[in-house]
N, C-alpha and C positions, 0 to 999 in steps of 0.2 A: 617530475611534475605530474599530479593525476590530470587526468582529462577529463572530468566530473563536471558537470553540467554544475547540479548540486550537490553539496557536500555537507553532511550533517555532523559534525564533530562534539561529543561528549556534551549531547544535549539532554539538561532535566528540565523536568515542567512538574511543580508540585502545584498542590491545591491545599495550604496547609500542611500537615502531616502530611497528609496521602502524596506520595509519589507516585504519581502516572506515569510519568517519563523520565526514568533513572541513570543517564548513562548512555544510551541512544548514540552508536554511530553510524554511523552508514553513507553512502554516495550514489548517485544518480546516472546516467550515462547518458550523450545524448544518444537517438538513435536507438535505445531499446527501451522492455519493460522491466518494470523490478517489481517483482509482486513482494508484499510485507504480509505476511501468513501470522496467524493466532488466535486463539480464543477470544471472546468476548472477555472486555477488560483487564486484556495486556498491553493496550495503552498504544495503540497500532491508529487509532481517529486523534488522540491528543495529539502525536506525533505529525500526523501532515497538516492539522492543522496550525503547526508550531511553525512550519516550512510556511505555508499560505503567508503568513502574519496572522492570525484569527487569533492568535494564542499564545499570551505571553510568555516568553521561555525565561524561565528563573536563573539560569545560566548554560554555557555550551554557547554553541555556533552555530549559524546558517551559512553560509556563502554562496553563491549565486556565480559562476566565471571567475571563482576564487577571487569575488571580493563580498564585502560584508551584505548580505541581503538588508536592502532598504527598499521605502516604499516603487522606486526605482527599479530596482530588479524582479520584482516580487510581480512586475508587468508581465513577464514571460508566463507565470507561472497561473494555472487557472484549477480549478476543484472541480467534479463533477461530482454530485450528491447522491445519496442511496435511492431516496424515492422520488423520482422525478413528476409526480403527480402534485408532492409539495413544493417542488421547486419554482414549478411556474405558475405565474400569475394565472388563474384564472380569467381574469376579464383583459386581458393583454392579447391579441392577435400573435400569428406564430412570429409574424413581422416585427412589432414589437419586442417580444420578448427575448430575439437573437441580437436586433438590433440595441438593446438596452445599454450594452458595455462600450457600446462602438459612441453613444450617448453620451454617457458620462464621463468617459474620456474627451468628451466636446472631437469627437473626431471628422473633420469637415469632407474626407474621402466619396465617394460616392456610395451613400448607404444601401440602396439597394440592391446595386450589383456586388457588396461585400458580404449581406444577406444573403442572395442567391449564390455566391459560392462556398461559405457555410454551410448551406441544408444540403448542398448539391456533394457534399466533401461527407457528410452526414451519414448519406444514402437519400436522402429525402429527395428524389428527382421524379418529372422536372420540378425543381423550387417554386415556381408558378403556383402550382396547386396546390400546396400547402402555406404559403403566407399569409393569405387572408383567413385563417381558419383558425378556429379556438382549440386551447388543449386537449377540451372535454370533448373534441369531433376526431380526433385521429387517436390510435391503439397506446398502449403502455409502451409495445417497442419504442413507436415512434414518436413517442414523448423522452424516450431515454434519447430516444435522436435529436429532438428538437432541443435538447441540454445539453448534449455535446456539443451542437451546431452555435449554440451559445457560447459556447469556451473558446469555438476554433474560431469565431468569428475577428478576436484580436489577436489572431497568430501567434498563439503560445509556441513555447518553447520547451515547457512542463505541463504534463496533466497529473492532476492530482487525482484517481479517481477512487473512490469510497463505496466498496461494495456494490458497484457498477449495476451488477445484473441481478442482486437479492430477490428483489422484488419483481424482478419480470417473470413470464409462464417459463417453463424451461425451453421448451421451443421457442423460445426469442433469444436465450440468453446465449446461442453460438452463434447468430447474427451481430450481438452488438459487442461478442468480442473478436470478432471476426474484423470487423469494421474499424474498433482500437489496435488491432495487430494491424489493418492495412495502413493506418494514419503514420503509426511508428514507419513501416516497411517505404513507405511512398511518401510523408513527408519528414523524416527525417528527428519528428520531435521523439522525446522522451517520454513514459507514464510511468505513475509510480500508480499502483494498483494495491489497495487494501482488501483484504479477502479471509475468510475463517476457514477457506475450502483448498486443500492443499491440488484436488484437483482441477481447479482452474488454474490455479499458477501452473497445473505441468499443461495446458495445452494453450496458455497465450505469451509467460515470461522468460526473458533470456538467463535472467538470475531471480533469486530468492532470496529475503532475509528473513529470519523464524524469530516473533519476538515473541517474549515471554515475561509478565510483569514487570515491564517497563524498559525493558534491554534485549538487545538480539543477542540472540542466544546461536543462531548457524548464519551462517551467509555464504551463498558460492550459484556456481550454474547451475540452469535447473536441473540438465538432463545426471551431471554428474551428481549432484546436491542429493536426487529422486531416485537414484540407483543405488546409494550407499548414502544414507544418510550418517550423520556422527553421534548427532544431540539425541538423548534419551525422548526428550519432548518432541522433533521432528521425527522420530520413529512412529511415535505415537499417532500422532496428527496425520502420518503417511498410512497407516495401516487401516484407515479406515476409508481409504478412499480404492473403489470399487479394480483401477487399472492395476494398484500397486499388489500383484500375488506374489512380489517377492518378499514381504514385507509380513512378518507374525500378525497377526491382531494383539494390539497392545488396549487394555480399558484402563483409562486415567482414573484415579479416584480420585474424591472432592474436587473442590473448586479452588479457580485460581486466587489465592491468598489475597487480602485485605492490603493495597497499598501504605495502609497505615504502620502495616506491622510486617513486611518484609523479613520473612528467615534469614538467618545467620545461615553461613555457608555461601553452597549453591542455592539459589532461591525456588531452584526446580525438585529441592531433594524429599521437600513431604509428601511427593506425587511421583518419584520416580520409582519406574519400574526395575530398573537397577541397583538403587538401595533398599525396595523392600524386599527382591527377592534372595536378598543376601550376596547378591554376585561382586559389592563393594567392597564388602567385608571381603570375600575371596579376593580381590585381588590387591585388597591393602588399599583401598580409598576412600574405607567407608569416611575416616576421621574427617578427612580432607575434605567430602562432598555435605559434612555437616557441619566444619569449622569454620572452613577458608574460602571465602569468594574467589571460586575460578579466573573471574577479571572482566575487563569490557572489550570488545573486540573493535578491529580498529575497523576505520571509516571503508579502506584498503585492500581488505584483507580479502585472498585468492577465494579462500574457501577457509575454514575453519569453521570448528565450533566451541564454546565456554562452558567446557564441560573436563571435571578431572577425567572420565575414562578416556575422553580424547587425547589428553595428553600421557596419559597410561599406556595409548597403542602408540602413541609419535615414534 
């Protein structure tokens, strides 16, 4: 039996044609981070928002304690947004706006002191002095703060978090993942963490899943996953981030493919640096990495990646 929090199993989410989310497996743990790494428009926002409910999933699984997520389960589980400047209310006090969810859940507990242990769990201490205060009087950090403080206020079990730190100055943004490692470390919940930057997954998540036009393409630990990666695409993605000097510089050309029209093959093979520099052809895969869909990797799986050279070294 997995001990997956959540469990995504061979989930798509089209829009028409365009498949955003192709095949998507993956699982959640409680107790750590899973950062979900990719480009812009590999289908990495359709996918948690498909977990949220936001998003109707055209088929595939959620499960939730290995049972069907329903409105029900989907309780544990809360989203933190990219720009937290648009997240909150404006004209809403800080009060207000953590206290919202506790609201509309008609939850009759005692609101205030579940308010002050939110902002207080935040970093926002003491809580006092920021409740009565509008968003536009405290900083960006502490706007990312007062969004979180927002989510933890109904004792998640899942964060959903969505390019966390993009928008903060950089000197905030090891504050406020500092702060999501502590929540993991000290209360026990789970984050699934979306991110284009492969170096913040090495310095907040316990694993990694690498997607790529609509399907994870590696999945494993990070330390192992970020010392030898497998996938053509996670090389790539690791070589340009500043810690990794074990790592070539790889430069991707074009952009990632048109949902609509998904390649034949591997879906990575018009941009891989392995079949254009003829290294495929050497070892007999070119055929394969432009014929045959390598496959989908399971929800499960240790470490692997869905790629034919990987299974060329097995």
């Amino acid at each position: 039996m997995s001990d997956a929090l959540v469990r995504v199993e061979d989930l798509h989410v089209h829009f028409g044609a365009a498949r955003a989310v192709d095949g998507a497996s993956l699982e959640v743990r409680s107790g750590e981070v899973l950062a979900l790494v990719g480009e812009s428009g590999s289908g990495k926002t359709t996918l948690i928002r498909a977990i949220q409910g936001l998003q109707h999933a055209t088929s595939g699984s959620v499960t939730i304690d290995g049972r069907p997520a329903d409105r029900d389960g989907r309780r544990d589980v809360q989203m933190i947004f990219q720009d937290p400047t648009g997240a909150l209310n404006p004209r809403q006090t800080i009060h207000e706006i953590v206290a919202e969810g506790l609201r509309v859940r008609q939850d009759r507990g005692d609101e205030a002191a579940k308010v002050a242990a939110a902002l207080s769990s935040a970093g926002l201490r003491p809580p006092e002095r920021f409740t009565h205060l509008y968003p536009h009087e405290v900083s960006g950090g502490q706007r990312q703060r007062v969004v979180i403080a927002g989510a933890m206020v109904l004792e998640p079990r899942l964060l959903l978090a969505d390019e966390p730190v993009a928008s903060l100055d950089a000197s905030i943004r090891g504050e406020i993942l500092a702060l999501m490692r502590n929540l993991v470390d000290t209360m026990g919940l789970a984050i699934l963490v979306v991110t284009h930057d492969l170096g913040l997954a090495w310095n907040i998540a316990d694993r990694v899943a690498v997607m790529y036009l609509g399907r994870i393409v590696e999945s494993g630990p990070t330390e192992e996953l970020l010392a030898s990666p497998k996938h053509p695409y996670t090389r790539a993605l690791l070589s340009v981030v500043p810690e990794a000097t074990h790592v070539e510089e790889q430069i991707l050309t074009g952009e990632i493919p048109d949902p609509k029209h998904i390649p034949a093959g591997c879906r990575f093979h018009p941009r891989c640096p392995v079949v254009a520099s003829g290294e495929a052809e050497r070892l007999g895969i070119a055929e394969h990495c432009l014929g045959a869909d390598p496959g989908v990797l399971a929800a499960d799986a240790a470490w692997i990646a869905s790629c034919w050279l990987d299974r060329q070294t097995m």
